[in-house]
C-alpha positions as CSV (number, residue, x, y, z in Angstrom):
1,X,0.0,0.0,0.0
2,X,1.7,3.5,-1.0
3,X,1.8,6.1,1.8
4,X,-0.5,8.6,1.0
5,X,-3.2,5.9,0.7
6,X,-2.0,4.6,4.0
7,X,-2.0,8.1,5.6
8,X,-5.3,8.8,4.1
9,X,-7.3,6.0,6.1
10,X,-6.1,6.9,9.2
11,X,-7.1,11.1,8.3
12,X,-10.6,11.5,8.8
13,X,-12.4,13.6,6.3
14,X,-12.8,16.5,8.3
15,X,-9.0,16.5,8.4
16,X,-8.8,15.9,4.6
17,X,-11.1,18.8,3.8
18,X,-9.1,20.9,6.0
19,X,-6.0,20.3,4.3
20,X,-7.7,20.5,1.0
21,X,-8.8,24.1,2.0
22,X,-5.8,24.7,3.5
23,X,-4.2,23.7,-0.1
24,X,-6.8,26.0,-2.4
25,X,-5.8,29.0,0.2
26,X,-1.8,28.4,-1.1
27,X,-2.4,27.8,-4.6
28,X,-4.3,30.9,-4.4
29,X,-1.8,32.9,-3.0
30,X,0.5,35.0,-4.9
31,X,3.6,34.3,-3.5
32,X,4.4,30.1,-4.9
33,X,6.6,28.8,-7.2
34,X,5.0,26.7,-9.8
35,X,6.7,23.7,-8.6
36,X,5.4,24.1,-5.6
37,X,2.0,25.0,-7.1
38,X,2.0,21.7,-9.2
39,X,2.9,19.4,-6.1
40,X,0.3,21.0,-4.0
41,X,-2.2,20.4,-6.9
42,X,-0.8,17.3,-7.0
43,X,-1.5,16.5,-3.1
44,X,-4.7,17.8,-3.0
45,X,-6.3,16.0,-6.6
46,X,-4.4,12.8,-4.3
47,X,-6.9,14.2,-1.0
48,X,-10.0,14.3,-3.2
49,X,-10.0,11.1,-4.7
50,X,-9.3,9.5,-1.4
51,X,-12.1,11.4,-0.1
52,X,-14.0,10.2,-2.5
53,X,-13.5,7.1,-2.3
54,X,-14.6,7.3,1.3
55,X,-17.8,8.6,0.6
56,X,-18.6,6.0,-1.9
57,X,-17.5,3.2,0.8
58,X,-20.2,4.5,3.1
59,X,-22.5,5.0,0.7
60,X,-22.2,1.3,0.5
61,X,-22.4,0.9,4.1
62,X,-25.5,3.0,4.5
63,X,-28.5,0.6,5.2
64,X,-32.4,1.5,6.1
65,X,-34.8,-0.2,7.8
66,X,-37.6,-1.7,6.0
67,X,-41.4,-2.1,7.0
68,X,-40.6,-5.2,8.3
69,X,-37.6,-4.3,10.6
70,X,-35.3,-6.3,8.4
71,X,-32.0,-4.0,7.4
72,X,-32.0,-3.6,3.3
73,X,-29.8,-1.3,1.4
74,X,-30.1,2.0,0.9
């Protein structure tokens, strides 16, 4: 498993969309090389699909309860 993906499942997704923010408020600044602007970009495209993912894995997860009291999916 590579690093980031390791490092992402242990960051919630609060965290994640904190650093994402934190990462838009840089590559909006004026004051960044364009290396630096590319391996941001790079970190936070890395952040979103990871998030993502997430959100598709509990979309999954997310059962209801039907008439019957039996768990279905949602």
């Amino acid at each position: 498993m590579a690093e980031t993906e390791k490092n992402m499942q242990e960051t919630t997704m609060e965290d994640a969309l904190k650093e994402l923010d934190g990462i838009v408020e840089r590559l909006e600044g004026r004051e960044i090389s364009l290396e630096d602007s590319f391996a941001l970009y790079q970190k936070g495209m890395e952040l979103l699909k990871e998030c993502g993912s997430k959100i598709d894995t509990v979309e999954k997860k997310m059962l209801k309860l039907n008439e019957d009291g039996e768990l279905s999916e949602f």
